[in-house]
VMD Tcl script that builds the backbone (N, CA, C; Angstrom):
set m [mol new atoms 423]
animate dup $m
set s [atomselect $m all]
$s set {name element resname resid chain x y z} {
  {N N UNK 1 A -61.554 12.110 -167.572}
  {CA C UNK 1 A -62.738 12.842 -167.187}
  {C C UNK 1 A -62.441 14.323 -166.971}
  {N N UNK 2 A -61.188 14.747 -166.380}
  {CA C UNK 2 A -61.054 16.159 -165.907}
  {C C UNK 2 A -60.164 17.114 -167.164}
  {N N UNK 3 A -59.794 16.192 -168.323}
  {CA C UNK 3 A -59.059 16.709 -169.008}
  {C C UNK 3 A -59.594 17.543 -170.073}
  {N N UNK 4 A -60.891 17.453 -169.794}
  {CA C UNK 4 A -61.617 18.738 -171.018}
  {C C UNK 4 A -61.745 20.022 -171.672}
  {N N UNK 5 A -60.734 20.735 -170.306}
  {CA C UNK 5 A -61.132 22.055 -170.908}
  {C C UNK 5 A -59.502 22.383 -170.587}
  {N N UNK 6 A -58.917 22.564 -169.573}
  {CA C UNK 6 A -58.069 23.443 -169.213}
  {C C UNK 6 A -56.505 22.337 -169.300}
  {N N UNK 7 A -55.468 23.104 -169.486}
  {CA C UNK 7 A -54.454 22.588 -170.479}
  {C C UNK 7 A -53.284 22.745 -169.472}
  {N N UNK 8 A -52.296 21.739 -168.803}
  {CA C UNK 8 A -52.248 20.748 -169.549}
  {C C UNK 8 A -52.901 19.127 -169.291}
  {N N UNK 9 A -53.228 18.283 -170.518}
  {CA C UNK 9 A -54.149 17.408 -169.648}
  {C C UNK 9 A -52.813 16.392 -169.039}
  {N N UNK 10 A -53.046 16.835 -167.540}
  {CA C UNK 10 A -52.619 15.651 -166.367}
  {C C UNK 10 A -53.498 14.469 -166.137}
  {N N UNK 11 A -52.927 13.024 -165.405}
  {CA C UNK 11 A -53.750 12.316 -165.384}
  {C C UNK 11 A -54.178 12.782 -163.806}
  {N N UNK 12 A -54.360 13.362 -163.102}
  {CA C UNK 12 A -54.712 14.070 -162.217}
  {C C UNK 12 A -54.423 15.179 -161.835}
  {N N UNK 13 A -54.771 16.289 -160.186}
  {CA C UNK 13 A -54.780 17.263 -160.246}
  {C C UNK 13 A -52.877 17.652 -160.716}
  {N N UNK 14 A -53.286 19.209 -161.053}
  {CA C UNK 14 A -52.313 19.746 -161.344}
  {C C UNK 14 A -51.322 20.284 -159.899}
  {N N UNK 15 A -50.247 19.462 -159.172}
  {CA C UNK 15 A -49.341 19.966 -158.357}
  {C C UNK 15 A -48.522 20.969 -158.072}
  {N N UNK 16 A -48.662 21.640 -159.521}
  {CA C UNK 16 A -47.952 22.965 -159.516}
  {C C UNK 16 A -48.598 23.845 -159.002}
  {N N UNK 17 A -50.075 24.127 -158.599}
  {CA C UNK 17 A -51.265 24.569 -158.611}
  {C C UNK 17 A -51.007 24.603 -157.203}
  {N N UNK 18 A -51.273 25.866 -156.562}
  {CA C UNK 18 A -51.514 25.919 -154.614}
  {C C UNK 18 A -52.835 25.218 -154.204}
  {N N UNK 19 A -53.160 24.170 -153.609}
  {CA C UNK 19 A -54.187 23.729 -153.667}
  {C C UNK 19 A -54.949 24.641 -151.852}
  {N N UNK 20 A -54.102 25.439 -151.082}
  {CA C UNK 20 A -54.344 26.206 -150.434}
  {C C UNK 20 A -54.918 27.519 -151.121}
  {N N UNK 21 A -54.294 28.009 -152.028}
  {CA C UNK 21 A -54.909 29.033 -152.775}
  {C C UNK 21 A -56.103 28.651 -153.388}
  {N N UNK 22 A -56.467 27.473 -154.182}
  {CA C UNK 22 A -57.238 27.311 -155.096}
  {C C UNK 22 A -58.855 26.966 -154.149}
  {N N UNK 23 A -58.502 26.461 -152.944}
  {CA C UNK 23 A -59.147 26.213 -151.467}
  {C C UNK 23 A -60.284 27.842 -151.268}
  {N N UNK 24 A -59.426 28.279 -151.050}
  {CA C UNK 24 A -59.553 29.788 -151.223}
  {C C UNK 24 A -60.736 30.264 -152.159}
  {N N UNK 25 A -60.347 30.403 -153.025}
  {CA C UNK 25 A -60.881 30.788 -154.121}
  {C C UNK 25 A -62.370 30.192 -154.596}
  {N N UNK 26 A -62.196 28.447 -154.344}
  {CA C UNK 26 A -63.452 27.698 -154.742}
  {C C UNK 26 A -64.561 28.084 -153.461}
  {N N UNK 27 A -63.800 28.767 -152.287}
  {CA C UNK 27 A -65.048 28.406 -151.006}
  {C C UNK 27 A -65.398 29.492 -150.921}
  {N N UNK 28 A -64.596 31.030 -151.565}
  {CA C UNK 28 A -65.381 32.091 -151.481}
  {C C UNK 28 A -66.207 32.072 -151.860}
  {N N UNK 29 A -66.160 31.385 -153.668}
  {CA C UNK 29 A -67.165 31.484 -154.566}
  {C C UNK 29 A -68.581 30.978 -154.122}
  {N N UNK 30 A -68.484 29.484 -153.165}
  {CA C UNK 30 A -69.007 28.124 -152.872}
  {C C UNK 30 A -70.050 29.235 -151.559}
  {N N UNK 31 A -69.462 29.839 -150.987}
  {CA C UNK 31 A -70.277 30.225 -149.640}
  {C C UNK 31 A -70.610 31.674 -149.723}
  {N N UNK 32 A -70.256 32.449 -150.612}
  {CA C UNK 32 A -70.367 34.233 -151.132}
  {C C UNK 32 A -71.955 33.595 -152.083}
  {N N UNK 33 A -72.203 32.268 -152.769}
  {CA C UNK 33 A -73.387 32.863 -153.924}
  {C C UNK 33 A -74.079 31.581 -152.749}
  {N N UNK 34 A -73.982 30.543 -151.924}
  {CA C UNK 34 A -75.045 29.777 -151.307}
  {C C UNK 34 A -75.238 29.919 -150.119}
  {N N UNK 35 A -74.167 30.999 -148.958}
  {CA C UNK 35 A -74.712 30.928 -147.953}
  {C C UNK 35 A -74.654 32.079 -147.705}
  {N N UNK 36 A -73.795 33.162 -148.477}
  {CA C UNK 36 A -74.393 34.562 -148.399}
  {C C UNK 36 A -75.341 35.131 -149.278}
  {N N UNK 37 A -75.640 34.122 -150.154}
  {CA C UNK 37 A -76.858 34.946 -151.291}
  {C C UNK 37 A -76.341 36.008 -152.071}
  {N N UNK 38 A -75.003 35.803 -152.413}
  {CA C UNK 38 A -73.884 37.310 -153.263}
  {C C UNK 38 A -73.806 36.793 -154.487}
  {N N UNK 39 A -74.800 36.766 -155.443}
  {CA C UNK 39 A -74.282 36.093 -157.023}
  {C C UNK 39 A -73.367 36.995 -157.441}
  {N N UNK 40 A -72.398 38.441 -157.050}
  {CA C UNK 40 A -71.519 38.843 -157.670}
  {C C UNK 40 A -70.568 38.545 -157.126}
  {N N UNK 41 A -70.564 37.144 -156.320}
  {CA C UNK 41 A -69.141 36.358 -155.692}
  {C C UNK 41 A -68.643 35.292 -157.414}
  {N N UNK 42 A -69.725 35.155 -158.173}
  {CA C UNK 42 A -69.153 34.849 -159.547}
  {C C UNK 42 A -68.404 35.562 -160.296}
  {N N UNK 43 A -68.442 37.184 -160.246}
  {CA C UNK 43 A -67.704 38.107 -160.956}
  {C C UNK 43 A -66.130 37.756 -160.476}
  {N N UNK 44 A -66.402 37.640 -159.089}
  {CA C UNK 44 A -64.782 37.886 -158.181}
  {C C UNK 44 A -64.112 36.684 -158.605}
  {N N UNK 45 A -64.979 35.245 -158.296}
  {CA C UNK 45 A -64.170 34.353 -158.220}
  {C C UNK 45 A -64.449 32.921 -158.884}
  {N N UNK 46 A -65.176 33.639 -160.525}
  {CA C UNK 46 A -65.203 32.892 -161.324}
  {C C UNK 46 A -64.794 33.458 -162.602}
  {N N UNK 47 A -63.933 32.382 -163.617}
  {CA C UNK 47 A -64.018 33.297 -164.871}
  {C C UNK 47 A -65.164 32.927 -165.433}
  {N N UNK 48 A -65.266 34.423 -166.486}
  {CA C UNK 48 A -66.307 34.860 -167.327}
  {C C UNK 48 A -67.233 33.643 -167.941}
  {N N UNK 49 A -66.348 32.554 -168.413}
  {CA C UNK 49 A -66.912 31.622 -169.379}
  {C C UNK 49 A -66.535 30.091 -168.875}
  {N N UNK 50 A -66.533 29.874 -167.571}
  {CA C UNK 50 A -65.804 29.169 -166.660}
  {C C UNK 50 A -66.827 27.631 -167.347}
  {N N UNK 51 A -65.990 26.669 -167.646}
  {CA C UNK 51 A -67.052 25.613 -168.338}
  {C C UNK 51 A -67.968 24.868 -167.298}
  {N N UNK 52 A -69.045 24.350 -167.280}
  {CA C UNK 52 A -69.643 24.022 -166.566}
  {C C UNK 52 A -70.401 22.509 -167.023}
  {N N UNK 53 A -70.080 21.407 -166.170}
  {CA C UNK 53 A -70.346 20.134 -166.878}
  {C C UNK 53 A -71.678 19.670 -166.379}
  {N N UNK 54 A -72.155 20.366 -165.292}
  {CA C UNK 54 A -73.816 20.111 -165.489}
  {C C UNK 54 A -73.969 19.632 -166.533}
  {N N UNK 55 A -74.969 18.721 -166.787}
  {CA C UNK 55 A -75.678 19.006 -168.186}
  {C C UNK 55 A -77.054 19.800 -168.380}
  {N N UNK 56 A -77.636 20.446 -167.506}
  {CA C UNK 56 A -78.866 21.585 -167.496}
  {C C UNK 56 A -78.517 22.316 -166.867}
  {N N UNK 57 A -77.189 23.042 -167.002}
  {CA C UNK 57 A -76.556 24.331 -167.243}
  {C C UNK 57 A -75.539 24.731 -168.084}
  {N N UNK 58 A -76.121 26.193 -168.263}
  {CA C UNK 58 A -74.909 26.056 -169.948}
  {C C UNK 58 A -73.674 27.253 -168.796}
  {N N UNK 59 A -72.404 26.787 -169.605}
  {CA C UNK 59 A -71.034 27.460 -169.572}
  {C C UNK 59 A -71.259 28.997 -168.559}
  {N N UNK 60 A -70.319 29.608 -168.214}
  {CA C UNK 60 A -70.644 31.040 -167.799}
  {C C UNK 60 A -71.292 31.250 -166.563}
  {N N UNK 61 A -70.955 32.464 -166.438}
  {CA C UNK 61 A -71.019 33.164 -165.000}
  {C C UNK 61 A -72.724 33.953 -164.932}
  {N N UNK 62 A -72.776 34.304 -166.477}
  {CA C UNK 62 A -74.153 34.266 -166.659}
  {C C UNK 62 A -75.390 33.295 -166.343}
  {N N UNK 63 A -75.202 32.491 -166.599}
  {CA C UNK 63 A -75.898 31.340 -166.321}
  {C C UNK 63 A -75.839 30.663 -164.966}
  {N N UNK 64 A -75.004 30.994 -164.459}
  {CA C UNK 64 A -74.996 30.283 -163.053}
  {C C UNK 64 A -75.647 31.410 -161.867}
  {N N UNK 65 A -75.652 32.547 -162.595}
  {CA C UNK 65 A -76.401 33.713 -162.119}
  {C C UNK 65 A -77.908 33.230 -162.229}
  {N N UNK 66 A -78.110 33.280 -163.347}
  {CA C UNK 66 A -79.415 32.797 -163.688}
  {C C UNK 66 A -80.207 31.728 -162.993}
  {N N UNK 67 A -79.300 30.490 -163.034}
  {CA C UNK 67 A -79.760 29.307 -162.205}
  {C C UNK 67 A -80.333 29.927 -160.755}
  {N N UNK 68 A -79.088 30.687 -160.135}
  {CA C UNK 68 A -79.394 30.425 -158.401}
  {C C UNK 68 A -80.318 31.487 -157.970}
  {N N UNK 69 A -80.467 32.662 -159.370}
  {CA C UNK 69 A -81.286 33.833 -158.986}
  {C C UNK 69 A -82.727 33.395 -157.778}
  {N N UNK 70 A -83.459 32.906 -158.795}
  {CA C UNK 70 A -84.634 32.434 -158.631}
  {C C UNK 70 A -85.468 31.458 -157.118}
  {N N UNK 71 A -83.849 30.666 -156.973}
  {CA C UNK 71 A -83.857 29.686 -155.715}
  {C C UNK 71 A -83.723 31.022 -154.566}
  {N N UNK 72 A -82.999 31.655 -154.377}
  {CA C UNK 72 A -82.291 32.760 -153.410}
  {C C UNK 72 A -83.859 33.469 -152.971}
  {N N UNK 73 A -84.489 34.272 -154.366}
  {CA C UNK 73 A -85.459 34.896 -154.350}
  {C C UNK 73 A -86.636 34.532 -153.793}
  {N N UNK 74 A -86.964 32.946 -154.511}
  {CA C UNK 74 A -88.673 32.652 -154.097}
  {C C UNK 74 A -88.380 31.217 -153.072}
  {N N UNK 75 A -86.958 31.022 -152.209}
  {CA C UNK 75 A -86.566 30.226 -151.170}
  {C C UNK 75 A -86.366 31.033 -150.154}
  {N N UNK 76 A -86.696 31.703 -149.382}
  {CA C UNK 76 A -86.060 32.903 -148.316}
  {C C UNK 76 A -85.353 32.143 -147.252}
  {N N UNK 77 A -85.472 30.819 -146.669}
  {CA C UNK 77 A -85.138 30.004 -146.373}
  {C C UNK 77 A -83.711 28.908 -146.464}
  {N N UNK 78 A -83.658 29.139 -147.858}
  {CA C UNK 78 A -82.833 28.303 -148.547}
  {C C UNK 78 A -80.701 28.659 -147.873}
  {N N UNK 79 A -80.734 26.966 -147.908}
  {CA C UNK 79 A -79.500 27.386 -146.805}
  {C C UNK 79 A -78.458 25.943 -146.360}
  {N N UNK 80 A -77.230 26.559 -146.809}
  {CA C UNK 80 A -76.153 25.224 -147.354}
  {C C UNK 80 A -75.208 25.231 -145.840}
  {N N UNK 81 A -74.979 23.929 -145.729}
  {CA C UNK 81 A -74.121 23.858 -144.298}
  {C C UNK 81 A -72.803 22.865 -145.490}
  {N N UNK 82 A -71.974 23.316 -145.536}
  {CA C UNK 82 A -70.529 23.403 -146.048}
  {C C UNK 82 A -70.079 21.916 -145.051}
  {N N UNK 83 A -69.566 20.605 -145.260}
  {CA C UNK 83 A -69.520 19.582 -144.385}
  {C C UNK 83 A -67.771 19.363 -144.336}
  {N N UNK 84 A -67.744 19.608 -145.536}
  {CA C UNK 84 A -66.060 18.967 -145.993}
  {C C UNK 84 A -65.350 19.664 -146.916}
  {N N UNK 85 A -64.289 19.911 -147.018}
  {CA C UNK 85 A -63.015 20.505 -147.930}
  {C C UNK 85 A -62.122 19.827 -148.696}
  {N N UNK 86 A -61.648 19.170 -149.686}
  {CA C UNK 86 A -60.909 18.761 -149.830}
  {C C UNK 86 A -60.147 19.688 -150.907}
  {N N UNK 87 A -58.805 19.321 -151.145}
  {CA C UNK 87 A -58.001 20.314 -152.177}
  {C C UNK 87 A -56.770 19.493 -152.464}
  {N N UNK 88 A -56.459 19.062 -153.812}
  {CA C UNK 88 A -55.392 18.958 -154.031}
  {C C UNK 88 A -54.787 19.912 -155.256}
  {N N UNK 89 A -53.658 19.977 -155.458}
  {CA C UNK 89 A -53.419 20.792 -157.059}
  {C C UNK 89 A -54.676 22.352 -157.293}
  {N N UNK 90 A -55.205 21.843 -158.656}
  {CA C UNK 90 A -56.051 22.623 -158.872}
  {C C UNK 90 A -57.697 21.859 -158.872}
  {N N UNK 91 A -57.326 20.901 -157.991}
  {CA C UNK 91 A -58.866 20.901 -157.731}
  {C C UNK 91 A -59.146 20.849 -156.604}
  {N N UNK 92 A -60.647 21.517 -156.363}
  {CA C UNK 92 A -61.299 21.401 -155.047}
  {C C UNK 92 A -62.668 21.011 -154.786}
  {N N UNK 93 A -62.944 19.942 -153.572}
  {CA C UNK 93 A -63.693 18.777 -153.735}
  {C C UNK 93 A -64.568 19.739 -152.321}
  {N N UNK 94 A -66.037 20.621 -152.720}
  {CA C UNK 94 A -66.737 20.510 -151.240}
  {C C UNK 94 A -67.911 19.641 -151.149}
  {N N UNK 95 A -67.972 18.880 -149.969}
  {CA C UNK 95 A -69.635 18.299 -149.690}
  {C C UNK 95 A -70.367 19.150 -149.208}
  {N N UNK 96 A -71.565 19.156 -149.339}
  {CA C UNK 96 A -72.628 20.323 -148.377}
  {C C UNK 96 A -73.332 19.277 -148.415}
  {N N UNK 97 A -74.977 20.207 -147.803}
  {CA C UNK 97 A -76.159 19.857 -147.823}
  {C C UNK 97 A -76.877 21.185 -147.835}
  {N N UNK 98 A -77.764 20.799 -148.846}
  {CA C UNK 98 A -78.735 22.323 -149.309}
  {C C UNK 98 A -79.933 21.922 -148.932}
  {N N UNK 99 A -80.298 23.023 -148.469}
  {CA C UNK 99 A -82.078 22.737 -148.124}
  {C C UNK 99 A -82.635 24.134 -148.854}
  {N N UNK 100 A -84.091 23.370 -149.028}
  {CA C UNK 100 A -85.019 24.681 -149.807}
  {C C UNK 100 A -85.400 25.686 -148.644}
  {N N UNK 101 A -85.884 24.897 -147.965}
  {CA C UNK 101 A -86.625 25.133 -146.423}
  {C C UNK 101 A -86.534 24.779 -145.664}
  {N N UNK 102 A -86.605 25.166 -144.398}
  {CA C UNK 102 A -86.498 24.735 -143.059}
  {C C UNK 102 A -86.389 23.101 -142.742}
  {N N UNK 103 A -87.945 23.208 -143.065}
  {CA C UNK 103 A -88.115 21.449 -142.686}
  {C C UNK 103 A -87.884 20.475 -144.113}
  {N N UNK 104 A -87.166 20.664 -145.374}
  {CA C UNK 104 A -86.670 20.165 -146.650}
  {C C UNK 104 A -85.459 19.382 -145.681}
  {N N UNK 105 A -85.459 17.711 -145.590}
  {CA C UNK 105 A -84.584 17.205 -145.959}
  {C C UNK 105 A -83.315 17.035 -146.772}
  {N N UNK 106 A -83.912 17.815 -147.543}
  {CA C UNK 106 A -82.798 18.727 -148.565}
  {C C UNK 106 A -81.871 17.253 -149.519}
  {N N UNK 107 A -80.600 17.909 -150.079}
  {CA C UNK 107 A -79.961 17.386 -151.131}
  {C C UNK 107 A -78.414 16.841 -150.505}
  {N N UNK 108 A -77.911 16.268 -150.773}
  {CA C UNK 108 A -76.030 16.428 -150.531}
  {C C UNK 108 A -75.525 16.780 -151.444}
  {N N UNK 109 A -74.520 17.462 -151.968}
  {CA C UNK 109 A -74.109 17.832 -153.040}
  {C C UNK 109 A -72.546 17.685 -152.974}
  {N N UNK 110 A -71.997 16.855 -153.720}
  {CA C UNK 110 A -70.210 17.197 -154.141}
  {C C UNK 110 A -70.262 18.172 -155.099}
  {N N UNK 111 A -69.205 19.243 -155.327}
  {CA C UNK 111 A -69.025 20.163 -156.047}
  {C C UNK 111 A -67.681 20.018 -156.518}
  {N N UNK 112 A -66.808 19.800 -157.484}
  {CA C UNK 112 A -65.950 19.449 -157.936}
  {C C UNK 112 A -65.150 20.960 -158.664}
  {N N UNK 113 A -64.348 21.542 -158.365}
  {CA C UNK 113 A -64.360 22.895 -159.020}
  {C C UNK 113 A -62.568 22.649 -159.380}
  {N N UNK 114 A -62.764 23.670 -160.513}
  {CA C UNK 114 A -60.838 23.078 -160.549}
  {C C UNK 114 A -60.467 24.877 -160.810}
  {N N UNK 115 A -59.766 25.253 -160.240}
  {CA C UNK 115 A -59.038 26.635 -159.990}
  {C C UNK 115 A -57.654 26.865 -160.031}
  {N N UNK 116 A -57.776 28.020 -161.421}
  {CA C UNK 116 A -56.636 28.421 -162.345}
  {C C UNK 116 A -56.333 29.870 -162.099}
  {N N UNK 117 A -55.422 30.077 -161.741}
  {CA C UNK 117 A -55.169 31.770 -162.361}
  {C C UNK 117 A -55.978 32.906 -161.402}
  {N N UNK 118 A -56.295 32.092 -160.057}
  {CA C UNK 118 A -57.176 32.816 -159.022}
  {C C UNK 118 A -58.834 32.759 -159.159}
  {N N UNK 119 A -58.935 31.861 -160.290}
  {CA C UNK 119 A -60.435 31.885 -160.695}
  {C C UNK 119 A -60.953 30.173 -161.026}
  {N N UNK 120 A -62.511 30.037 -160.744}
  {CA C UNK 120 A -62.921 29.215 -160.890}
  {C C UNK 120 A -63.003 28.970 -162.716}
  {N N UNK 121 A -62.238 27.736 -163.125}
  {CA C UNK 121 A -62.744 27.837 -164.874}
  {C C UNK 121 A -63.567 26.416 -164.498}
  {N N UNK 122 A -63.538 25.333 -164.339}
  {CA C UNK 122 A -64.411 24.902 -164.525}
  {C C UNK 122 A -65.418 24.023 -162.974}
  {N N UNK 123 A -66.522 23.419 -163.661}
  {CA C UNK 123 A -67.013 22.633 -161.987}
  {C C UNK 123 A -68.278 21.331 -162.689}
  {N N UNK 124 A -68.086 20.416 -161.658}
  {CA C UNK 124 A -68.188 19.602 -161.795}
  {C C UNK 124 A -69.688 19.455 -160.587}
  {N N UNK 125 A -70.774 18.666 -160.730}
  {CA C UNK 125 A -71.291 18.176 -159.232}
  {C C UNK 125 A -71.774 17.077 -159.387}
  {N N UNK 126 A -72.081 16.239 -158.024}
  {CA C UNK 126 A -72.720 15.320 -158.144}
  {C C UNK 126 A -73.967 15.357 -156.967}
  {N N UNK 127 A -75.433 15.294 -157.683}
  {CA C UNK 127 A -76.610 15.474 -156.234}
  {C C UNK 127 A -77.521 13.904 -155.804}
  {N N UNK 128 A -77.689 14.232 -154.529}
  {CA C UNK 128 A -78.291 13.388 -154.185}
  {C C UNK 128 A -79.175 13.496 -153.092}
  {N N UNK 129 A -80.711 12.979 -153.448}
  {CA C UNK 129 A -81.463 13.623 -152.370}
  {C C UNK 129 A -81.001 12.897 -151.100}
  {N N UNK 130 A -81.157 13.174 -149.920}
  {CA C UNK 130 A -81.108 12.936 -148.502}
  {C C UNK 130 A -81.869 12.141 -148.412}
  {N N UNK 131 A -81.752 10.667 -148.293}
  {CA C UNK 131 A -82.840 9.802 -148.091}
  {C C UNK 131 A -83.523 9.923 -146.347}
  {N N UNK 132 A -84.864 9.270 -146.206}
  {CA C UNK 132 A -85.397 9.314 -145.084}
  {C C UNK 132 A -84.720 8.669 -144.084}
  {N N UNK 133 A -84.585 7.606 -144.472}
  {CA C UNK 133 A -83.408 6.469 -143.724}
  {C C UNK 133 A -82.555 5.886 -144.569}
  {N N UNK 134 A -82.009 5.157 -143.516}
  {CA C UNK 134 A -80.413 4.651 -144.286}
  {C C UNK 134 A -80.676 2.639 -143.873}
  {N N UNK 135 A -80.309 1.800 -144.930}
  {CA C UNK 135 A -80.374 0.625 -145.108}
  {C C UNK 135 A -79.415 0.360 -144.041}
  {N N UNK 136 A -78.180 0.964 -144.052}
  {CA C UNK 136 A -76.690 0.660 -143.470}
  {C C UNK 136 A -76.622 1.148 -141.879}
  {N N UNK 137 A -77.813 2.566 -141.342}
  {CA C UNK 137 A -77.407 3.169 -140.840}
  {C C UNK 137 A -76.859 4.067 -140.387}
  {N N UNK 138 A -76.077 4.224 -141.562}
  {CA C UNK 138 A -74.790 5.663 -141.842}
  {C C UNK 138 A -76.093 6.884 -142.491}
  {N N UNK 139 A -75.772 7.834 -141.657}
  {CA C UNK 139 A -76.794 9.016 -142.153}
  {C C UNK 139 A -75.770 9.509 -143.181}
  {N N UNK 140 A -75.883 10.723 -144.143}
  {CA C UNK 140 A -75.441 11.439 -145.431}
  {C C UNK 140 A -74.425 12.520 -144.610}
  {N N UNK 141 A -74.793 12.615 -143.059}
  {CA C UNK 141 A -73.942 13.951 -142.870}
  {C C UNK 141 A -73.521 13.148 -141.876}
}
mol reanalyze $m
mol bondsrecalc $m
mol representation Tube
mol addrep $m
């Protein structure tokens, strides 16, 4: 699954990789464009053409500009509480929860980012709305 873009393919993260540095790097990016509203935290700490496995987003720093422009702008509200960190090698694993608005139940989001060379090349997510209740009990946060 992770072996798509960036070389060499390991069967997991890359150990040579500071996963303290790469920590770094994914949470500037992660909290500079969602909880400071800085889309030129992509210039700093993403590359240019960084692949992106969304599938309704294309590749680039352009485009991920594009995506969050719009939310930032016509959400004034809009606002990510960062839950968890994880880092090994060159990848880094954050959970949040994004809300549009105040009272938005909002989303959970894993963000999967793998960091090379001081820069984000590629990212991964997985979303899920915040259900009302829980079958089990266990809330999302």
């Amino acid at each position: 699954m992770f072996s798509t873009v960036s070389a060499p393919r390991l069967p997991g993260p890359d150990r040579r990789v500071s996963a303290a540095a790469g920590k770094r790097v994914a949470l500037a990016l992660f909290t500079g464009v969602t909880v400071d509203h800085d889309l030129t935290a992509y210039d700093r700490y993403a590359a240019e053409y960084h692949c992106q496995h969304t599938p309704t987003m294309p590749n680039g720093t352009a485009a991920a500009k594009e995506f969050f422009a719009p939310i930032i702008t016509n959400y004034p509200d809009f606002s990510v509480s960062v839950k968890r960190i994880v880092a090994e090698g060159d990848y880094v694993t954050i959970h949040s929860h994004f809300k549009m608005t105040v009272e938005d139940p909002g989303i959970a989001i894993v963000d999967l980012l793998r960091v090379r060379g001081g820069k984000v090349v590629e990212h991964w997510d997985v979303v899920q709305p915040v259900p009302a209740t829980s079958a089990n009990g266990n809330t999302m946060f």
